[in-house]
C-alpha positions as CSV (number, residue, x, y, z in Angstrom):
1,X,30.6,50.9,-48.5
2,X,32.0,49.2,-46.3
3,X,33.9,47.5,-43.9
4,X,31.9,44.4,-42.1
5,X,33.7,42.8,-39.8
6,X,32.6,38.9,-39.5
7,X,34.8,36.7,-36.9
8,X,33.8,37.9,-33.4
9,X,37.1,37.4,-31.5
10,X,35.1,38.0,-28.4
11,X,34.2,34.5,-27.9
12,X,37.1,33.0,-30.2
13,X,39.7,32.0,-27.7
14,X,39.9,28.8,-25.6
15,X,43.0,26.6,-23.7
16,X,43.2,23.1,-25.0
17,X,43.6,22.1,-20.9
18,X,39.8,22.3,-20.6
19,X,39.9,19.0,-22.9
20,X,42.1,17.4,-19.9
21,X,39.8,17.7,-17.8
22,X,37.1,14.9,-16.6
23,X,33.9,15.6,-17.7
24,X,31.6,15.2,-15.2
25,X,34.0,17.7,-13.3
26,X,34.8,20.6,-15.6
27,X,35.7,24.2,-14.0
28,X,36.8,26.5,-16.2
29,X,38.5,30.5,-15.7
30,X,37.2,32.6,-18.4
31,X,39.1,36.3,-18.2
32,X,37.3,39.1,-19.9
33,X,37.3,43.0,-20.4
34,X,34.3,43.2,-17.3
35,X,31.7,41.4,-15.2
36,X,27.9,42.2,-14.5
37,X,27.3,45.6,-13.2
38,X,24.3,44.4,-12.2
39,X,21.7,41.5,-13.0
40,X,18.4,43.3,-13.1
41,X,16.9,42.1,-16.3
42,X,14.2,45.5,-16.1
43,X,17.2,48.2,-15.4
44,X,19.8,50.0,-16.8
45,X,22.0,47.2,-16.8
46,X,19.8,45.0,-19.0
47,X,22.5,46.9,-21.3
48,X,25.6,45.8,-21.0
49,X,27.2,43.1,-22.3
50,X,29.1,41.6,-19.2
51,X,25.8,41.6,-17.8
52,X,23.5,40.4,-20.3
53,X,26.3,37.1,-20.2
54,X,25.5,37.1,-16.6
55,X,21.3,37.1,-17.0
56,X,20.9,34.3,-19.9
57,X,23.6,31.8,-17.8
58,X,21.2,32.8,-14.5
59,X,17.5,33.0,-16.4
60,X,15.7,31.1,-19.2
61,X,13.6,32.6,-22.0
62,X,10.4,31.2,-23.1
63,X,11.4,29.6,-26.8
64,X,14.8,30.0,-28.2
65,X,16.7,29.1,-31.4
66,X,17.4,25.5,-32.1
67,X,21.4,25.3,-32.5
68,X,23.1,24.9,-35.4
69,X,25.9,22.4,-36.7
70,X,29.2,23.3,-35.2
71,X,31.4,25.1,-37.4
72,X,35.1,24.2,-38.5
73,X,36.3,26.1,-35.4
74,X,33.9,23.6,-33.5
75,X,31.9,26.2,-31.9
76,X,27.7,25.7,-32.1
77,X,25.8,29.0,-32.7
78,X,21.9,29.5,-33.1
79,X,20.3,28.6,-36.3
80,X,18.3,31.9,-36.6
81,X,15.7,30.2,-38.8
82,X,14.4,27.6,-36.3
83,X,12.7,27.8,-33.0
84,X,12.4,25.9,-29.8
85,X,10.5,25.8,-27.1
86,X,12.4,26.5,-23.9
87,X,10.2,27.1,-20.7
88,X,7.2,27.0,-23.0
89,X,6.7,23.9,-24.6
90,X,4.4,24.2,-27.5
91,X,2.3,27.1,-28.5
92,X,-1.0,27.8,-30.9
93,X,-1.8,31.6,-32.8
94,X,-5.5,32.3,-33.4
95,X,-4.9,34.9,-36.6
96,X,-8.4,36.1,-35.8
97,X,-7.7,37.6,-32.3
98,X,-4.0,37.7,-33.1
99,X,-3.7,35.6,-29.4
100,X,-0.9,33.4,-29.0
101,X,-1.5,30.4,-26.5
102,X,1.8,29.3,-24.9
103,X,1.8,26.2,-22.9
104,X,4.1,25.7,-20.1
105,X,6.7,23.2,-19.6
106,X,6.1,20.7,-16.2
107,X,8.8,19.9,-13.8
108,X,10.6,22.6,-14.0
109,X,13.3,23.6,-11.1
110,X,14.8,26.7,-10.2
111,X,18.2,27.3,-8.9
112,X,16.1,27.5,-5.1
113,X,14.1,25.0,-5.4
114,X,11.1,26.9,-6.9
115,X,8.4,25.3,-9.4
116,X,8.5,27.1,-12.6
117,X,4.4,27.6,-13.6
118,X,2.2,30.4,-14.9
119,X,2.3,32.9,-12.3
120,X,6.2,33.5,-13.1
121,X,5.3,33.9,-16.4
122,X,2.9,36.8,-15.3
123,X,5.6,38.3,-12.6
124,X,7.9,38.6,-15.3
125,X,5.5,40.4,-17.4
126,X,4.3,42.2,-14.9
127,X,7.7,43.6,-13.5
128,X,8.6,44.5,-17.1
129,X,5.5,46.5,-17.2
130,X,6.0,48.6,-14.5
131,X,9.1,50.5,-15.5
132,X,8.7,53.3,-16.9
133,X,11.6,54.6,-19.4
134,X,15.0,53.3,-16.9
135,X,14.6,49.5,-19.4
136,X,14.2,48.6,-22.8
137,X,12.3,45.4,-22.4
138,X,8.9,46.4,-22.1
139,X,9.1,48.6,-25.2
140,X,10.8,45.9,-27.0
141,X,7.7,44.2,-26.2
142,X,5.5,46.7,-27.3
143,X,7.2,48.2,-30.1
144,X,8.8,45.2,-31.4
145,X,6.9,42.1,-30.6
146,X,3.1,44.1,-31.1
147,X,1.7,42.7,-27.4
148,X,-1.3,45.2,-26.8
149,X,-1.2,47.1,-24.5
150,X,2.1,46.7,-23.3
151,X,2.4,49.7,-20.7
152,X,3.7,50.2,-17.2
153,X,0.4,49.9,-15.5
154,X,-0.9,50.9,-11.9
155,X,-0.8,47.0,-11.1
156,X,2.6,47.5,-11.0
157,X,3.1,48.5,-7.9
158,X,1.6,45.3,-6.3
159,X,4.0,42.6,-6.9
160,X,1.7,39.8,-6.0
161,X,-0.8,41.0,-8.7
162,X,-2.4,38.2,-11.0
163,X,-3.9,39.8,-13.6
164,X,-1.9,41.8,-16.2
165,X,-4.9,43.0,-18.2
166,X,-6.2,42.3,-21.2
167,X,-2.9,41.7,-23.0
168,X,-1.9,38.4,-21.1
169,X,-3.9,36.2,-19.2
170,X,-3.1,33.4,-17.7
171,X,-5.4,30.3,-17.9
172,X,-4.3,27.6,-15.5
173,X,-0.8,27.3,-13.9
174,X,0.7,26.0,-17.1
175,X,-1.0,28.0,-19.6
176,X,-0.7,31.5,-21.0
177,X,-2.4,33.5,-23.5
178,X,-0.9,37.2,-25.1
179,X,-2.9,39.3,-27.5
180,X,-0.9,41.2,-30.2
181,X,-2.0,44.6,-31.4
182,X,-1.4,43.8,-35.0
183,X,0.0,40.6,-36.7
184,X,3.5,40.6,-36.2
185,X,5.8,38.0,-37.2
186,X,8.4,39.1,-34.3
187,X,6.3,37.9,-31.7
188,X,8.5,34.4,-31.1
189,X,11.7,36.1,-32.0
190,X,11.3,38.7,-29.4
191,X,10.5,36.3,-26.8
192,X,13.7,34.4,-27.2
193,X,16.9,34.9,-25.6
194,X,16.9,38.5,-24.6
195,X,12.6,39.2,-25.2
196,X,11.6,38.2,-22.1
197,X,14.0,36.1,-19.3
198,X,12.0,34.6,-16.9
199,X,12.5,35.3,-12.9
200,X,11.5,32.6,-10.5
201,X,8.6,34.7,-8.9
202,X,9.0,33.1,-5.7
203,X,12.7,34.1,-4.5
204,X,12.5,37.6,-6.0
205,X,9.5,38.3,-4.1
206,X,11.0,37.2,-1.2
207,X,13.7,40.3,-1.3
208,X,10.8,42.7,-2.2
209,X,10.4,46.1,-0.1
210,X,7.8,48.6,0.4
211,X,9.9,51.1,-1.8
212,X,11.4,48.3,-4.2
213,X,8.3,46.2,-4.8
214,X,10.1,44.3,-7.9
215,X,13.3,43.3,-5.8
216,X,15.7,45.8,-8.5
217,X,18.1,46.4,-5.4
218,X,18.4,42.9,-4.9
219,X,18.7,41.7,-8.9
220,X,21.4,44.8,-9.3
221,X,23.6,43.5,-6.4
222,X,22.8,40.2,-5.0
223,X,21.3,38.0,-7.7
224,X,18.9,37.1,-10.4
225,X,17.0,33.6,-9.3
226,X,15.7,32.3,-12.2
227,X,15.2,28.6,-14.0
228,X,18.8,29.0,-16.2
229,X,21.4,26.4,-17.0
230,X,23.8,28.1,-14.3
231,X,22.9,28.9,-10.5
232,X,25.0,32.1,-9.0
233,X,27.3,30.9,-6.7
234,X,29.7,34.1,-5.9
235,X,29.8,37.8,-7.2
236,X,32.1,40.3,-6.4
237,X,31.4,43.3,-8.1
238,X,34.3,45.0,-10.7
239,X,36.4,41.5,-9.8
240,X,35.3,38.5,-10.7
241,X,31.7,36.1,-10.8
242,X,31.6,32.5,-10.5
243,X,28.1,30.3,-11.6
244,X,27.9,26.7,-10.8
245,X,25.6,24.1,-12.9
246,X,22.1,23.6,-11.7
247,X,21.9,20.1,-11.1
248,X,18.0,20.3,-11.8
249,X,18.2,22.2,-15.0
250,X,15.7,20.7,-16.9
251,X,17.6,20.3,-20.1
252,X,20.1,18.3,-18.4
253,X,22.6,19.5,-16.0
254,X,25.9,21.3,-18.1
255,X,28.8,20.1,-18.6
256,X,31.0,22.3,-17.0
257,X,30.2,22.4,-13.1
258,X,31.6,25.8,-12.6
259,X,32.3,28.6,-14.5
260,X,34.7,31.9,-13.1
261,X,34.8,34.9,-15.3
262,X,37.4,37.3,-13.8
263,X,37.8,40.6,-15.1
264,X,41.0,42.0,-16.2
265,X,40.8,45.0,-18.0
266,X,43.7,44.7,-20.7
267,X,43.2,42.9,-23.8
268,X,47.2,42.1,-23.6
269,X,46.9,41.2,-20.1
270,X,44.5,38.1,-20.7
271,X,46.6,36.9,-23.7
272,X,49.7,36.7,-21.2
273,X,47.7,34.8,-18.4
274,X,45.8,32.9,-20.9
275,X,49.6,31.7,-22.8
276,X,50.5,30.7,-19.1
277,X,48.2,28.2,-19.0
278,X,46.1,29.7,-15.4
279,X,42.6,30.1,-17.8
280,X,40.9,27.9,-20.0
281,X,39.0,31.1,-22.2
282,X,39.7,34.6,-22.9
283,X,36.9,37.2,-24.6
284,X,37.4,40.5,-25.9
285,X,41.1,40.2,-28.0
286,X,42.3,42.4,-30.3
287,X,42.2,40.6,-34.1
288,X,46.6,41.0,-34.0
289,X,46.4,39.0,-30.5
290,X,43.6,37.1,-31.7
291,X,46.0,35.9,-34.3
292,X,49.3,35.7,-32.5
293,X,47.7,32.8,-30.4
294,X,47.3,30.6,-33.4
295,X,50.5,29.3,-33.2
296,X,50.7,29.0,-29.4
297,X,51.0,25.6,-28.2
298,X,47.8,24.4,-26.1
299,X,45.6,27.2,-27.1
300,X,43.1,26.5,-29.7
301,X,41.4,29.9,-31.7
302,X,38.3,30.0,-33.3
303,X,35.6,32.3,-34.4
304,X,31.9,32.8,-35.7
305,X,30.3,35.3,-38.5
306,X,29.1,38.5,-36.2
307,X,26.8,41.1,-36.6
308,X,29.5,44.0,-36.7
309,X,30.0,46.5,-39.2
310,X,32.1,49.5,-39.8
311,X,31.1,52.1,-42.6
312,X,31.3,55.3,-43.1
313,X,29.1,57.9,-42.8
314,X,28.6,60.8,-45.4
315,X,26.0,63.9,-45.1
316,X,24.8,64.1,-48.3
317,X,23.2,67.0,-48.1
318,X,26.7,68.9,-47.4
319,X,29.5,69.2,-50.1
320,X,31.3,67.3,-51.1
321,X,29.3,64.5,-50.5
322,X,25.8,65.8,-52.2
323,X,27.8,65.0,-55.8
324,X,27.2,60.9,-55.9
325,X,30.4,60.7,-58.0
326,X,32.4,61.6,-54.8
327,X,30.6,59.3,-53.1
328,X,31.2,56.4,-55.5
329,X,34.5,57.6,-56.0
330,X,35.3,57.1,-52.1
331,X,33.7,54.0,-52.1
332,X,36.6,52.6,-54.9
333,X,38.7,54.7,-53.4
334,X,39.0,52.1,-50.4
335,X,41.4,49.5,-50.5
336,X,39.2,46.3,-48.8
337,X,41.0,43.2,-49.0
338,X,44.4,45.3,-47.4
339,X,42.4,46.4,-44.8
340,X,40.8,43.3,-44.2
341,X,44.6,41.4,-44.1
342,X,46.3,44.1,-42.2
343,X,44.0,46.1,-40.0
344,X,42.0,42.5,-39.4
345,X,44.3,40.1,-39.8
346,X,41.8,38.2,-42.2
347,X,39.0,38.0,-39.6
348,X,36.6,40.2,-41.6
349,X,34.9,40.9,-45.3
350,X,33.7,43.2,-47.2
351,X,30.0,44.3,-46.1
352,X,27.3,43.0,-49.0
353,X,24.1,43.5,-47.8
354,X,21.8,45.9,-46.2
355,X,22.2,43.7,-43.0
356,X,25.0,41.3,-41.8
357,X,25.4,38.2,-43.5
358,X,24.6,36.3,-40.2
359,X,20.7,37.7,-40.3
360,X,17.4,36.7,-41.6
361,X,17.0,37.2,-44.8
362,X,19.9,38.2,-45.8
363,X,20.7,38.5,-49.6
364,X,23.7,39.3,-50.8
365,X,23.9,42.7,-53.4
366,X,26.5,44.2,-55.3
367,X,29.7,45.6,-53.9
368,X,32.5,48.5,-55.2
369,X,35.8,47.4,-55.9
370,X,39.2,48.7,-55.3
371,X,39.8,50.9,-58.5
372,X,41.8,54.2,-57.2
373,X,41.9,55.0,-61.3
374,X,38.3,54.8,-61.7
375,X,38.2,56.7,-58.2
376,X,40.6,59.8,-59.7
377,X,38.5,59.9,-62.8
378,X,35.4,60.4,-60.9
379,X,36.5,62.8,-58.7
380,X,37.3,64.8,-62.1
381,X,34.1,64.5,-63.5
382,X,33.1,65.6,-60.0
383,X,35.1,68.5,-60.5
384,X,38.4,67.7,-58.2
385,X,41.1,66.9,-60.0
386,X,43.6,65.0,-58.3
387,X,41.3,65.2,-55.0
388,X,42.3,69.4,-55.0
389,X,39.6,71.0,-53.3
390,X,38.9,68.4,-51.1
391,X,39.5,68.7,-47.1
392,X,41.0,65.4,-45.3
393,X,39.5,64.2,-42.1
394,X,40.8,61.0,-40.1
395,X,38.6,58.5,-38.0
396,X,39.0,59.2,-34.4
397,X,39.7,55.8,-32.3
398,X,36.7,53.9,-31.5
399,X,36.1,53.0,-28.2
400,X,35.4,49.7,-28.8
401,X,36.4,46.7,-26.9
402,X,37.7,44.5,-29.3
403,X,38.6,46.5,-32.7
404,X,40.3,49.5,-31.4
405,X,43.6,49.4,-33.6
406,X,41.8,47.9,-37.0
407,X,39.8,50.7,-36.6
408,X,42.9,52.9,-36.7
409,X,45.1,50.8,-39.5
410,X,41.2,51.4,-41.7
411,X,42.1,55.1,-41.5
412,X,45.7,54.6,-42.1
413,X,45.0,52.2,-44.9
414,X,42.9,55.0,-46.7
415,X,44.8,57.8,-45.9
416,X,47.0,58.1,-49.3
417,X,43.4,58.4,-51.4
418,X,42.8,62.1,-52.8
419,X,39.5,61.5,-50.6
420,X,40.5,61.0,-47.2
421,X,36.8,61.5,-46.0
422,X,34.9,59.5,-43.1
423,X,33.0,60.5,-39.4
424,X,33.3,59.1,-36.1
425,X,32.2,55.6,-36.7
């Protein structure tokens, strides 16, 4: 009932100087909230969102989603229903032995100089096998994407192991074949973008140890050497990273030769350098300086449907909420479209669905209105007249990056109903 928040202001602000500049010589100063802890696709920082920007600018994924036409903010975002092949180029799935066969893409270059082929592939695999609880991936890729067997393994600790058991097997240099535990229509999802980023074998192998076998001290502070649209060319940890274009990507070398992303913690801080002009893109803004910039000379705003929600949570096995006519009365107790204009400043909508509106399969389903009439007489018929009975509770601030005081002006906007209920969101 329910607050869902759809313009993601984290990638909505850019200077209108990057246009200036010649295009075969673009650098450009992005100022966000942080940068990469660490780049070690199989650890704890696989995690966080400063470095998870950090791994899919270093490493590639094996297919990925086809992009979609650029919205009226001009900004290009995946079209979730269509998939590419990346590093593989073309696959086959024998239903029968639920075995996928992906078939590698030739000629392609890492950021030093390595061949991409099957044996990274397998590394990758391999490397995400052989954690054990510190990194989601290799249960993603168990749980999620159904690949059999998907276990850290004793293999694990040999680095220059070939064979990954009976789960994957690689044919030839350029071909790969995974067996799924049970049909599973995840499988090519999961192996795009974040499923499985693929480390150039070579390098990281190079910068392996007796104790760190997989190179995890060298990924979490040095770099992550994969086949990625971006090479790491500095890193200074809790200041600032810097990626330059790899002029052997094999899609075609980017646009933008370099790319900075300095971290400054304030929100309000990277409006003020951004307004002077000294960055060309700042992440992470608050929706009321989100909107102040629309008017600022030389910045252009824009934004894309996101996956956030905000809703509140009720235990209905504990009074009130175990009556549903509380419930329902809370839910047209809330007054949506004010929130939405003056906690969001218009960069959100009312939640109707059981997912976001950007997903899959997505179907839109009904939605309460704002009826605080309708919302007394239910709590009557509920047996609280006039809300008496009833104990208030506030939302505590959220510590969340970008929606902070929305989150706040929600518990404000609410606060006059006779049923001032919500938890911690």
């Amino acid at each position: 009932m329910l607050m869902r928040n759809a313009l993601l202001s984290a990638v909505a602000v850019a200077a209108l100087t990057l246009a200036a500049l010649p295009a075969s010589a673009q650098q450009i100063l992005v100022l966000a909230e942080d940068v990469p802890a660490g780049l070690d696709y199989d650890g704890p920082s696989a995690a966080i969102p400063a470095s998870q920007q950090g791994m899919v600018s270093l490493l590639e994924p094996l297919v990925g989603y086809a992009a979609a036409p650029a919205n009226e903010d001009g900004i290009v975002m995946p079209d979730f229903s269509k998939i590419e092949g990346r590093l593989v180029e073309s696959w086959d799935y024998d239903p029968a032995t639920l075995t996928w066969t992906l078939h590698l893409r030739k000629g392609v270059k890492g950021c030093d100089g390595a061949t991409f082929d099957a044996m990274d592939v397998a590394y990758t695999f391999a490397r995400a096998k052989s954690v054990s609880g510190a990194a989601p991936i290799g249960w993603f890729l168990s749980n999620v994407a159904s690949i059999d067997g998907f276990t850290p393994a004793v293999f694990g600790k040999d680095p220059k192991a070939k064979e990954l058991g009976d789960e994957v097997k690689i044919i030839d240099d350029y071909t790969v074949q995974i067996r799924q535990s049970e049909p599973n229509a995840l499988f090519l999802p999961v192996l795009s973008i974040f499923g499985l980023l693929i480390y150039d074998k070579e390098t990281m192998e190079k910068h392996a140890t007796e104790k760190d076998p997989w190179s995890h001290d060298y990924a979490n502070t040095q770099n992550a050497p994969g086949f990625g649209a971006y090479c790491l060319d500095k890193w200074s940890k809790n200041q600032e990273i810097s990626y330059k274009a790899n002029p052997d990507y094999y899609r075609g070398k980017p646009a933008i030769d370099k790319v900075t992303v300095r971290r400054v913690p304030q929100s309000s801080n990277r409006v003020v350098v951004l307004r002077t002009g000294q960055a060309q893109l700042a992440s992470g803004l608050t929706p009321k300086e989100f909107d102040s910039l629309r008017s600022v000379k030389g910045v252009a705003v824009g934004g894309v449907t996101g996956n956030e929600n905000l809703f509140l949570h009720m235990n209905f096995a504990s009074k009130p909420f175990d009556n549903p006519k509380v419930r329902e009365a809370i839910a047209h107790a809330i007054p949506f479209e004010q929130i939405i204009k003056t906690g969001y400043f218009g960069q959100a909508h009312q939640w109707k669905g059981s997912v976001p509106s950007s997903y899959p399969g997505f179907k839109e389903a009904g939605q309460y209105s704002y009826d605080p009439e309708k919302a007394k007489a239910l709590l009557a018929e509920a047996g609280y007249p006039d809300g008496k009975g009833l104990e208030a509770f506030g939302v505590r601030r959220r510590p969340r990056r970008c929606w902070p005081r929305p989150v706040i002006r929600t518990a404000r906007a609410w606060r006059p109903s006779a049923t001032r209920s919500s938890s911690p969101m």
